[in-house]
C-alpha angles and dihedrals in degrees: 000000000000112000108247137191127267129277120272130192133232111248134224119209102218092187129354110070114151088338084077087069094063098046110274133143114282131204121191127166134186115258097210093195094078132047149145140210137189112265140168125241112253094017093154092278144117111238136119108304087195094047079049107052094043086055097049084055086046089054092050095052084057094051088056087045086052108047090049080060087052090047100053091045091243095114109118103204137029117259140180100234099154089064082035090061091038097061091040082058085052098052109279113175135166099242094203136162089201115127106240107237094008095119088249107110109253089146080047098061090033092064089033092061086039084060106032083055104039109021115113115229094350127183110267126237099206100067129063109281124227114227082255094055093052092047095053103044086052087051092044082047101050088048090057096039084048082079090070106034111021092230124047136166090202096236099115094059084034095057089042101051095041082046086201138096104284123196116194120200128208089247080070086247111141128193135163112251143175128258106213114246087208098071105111133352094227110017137096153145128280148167136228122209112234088190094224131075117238125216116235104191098080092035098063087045090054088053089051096048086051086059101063081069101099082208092048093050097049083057102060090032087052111021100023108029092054093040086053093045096042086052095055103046085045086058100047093050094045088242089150095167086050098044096050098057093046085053097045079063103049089046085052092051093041091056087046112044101024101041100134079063094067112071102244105241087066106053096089089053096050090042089048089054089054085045094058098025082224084128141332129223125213130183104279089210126329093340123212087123135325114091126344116202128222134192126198146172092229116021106196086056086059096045097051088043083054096049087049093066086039096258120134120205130221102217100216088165152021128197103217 
């Protein structure tokens, strides 16, 4: 049986989608529930031979992707693609139970086990990271994700290879951190199945397109960016009074101003959850489908609001 890499997670952003990209705080955690792994078809295991064979050809159009990179000397970090494309030839897949265009990274896990197994003298997970060392492994990361989404800021192959909580700062300094257990009896984090996947590429590049509105952008540098950062910092202190109303806003903001993000059969239901202050959802990534995810003080109120309205949650976390 051919040797294969380790396992990596699928990763949820907390806080950070599309604020990250000017320059706001970010918080992304591991999800431990789902994961993947490279694999070789016919490795003495059961899985989807289709699923299988369509990753190994989506593995050679990044090696491709890859190698022109190589070629033009753009490429930011040495890897072994001569032994990549061999095992591709030999039947290399991403064996993953991430959900494709959920907001999850399964892009994410799937670059992070591509470095970890063919970079050449890579950065190590396993040993305290420099400020410098961060930095470039996200912007080795961001070149290779770059493949899947056109645009990438590198945090979603950074948090999965780390497989820790990961805060990035506007200063561009990242550092793994703790997100306190003590936070609310009854409260917790949770996410709701849109049923669809959603396809980040041409979001981000609507958002993009938004912030070459001078008005647009005057709003997320002075009404998102500060509710983000202010969210964050009241989590990781365990200031729960103070985190939820900062999050009632950006909810709030995020309904309002990113709209065409939220699939549409579920606006009622996230207005309705600002309107109660039984929970409150939020984009789990860069939104259009996939998972949406959804904070709340009590979260059996919130579950049975939301069944209600026939919508079932997925508890990721609990804060007690």
């Amino acid at each position: 049986m051919k040797k294969t890499s380790g396992i990596f997670y699928a990763k949820i952003l907390l806080f950070g989608e599309y604020s990250l990209m000017c320059d706001s705080m970010a918080l992304s955690v591991p999800y431990t529930h789902f994961k993947g792994e490279l694999s070789f078809i016919n490795d003495e295991k059961y899985t989807d031979q289709e699923f299988a064979a369509e990753s190994n050809r989506s593995l050679d159009g990044f090696y491709h992707f890859l190698r022109e990179q190589q070629d033009n000397g753009s490429l930011l970090f040495d890897i072994d693609l001569k032994k990549f494309k061999s095992d591709i030839n030999q039947g290399l897949y991403f064996e993953s139970t991430i959900p494709q265009g959920f907001g999850l990274g399964s892009s994410g896990a799937l670059v992070a086990a591509i470095y970890e197994k063919y970079t050449v003298n890579r950065i190590n997970h396993n040993v305290q990271l420099s400020k410098e060392q961060f930095l470039e492994l996200k912007s080795v990361f961001a070149q290779m994700e770059s493949f899947f989404h056109g645009i990438s800021s590198g945090m979603d192959p950074l948090n999965c290879y780390m497989r820790n909580p990961l805060l990035i700062k506007p200063d561009h300094h990242i550092q793994p951190v703790g997100i306190p257990r003590e936070f609310s009896k009854n409260g917790g984090i949770f996410l709701i199945n849109t049923g669809k996947p959603g396809k980040t590429g041409p979001l981000v590049s609507r958002f993009f397109d938004w912030c070459k509105n001078d008005q647009f952008l005057h709003m997320v540098r002075n009404e998102m960016i500060p509710l983000t950062n202010a969210s964050i910092e009241a989590i990781l202190k365990g200031e729960i009074g103070e985190f939820f109303r900062n999050l009632k806003m950006l909810s709030g903001f995020l309904l309002q101003y990113l709209k065409p993000m939220v699939p549409e059969q579920f606006l009622d239901i996230w207005k309705k959850g600002l309107d109660t202050g039984t929970y409150y959802l939020k984009l789990c990534g860069s939104g259009g489908g996939g998972f949406l995810l959804g904070f709340s003080e009590n979260l059996e109120e919130a579950r049975a609001m939301l069944n209600e309205q026939n919508v079932e949650i997925i508890p990721i976390s609990k804060f007690h």
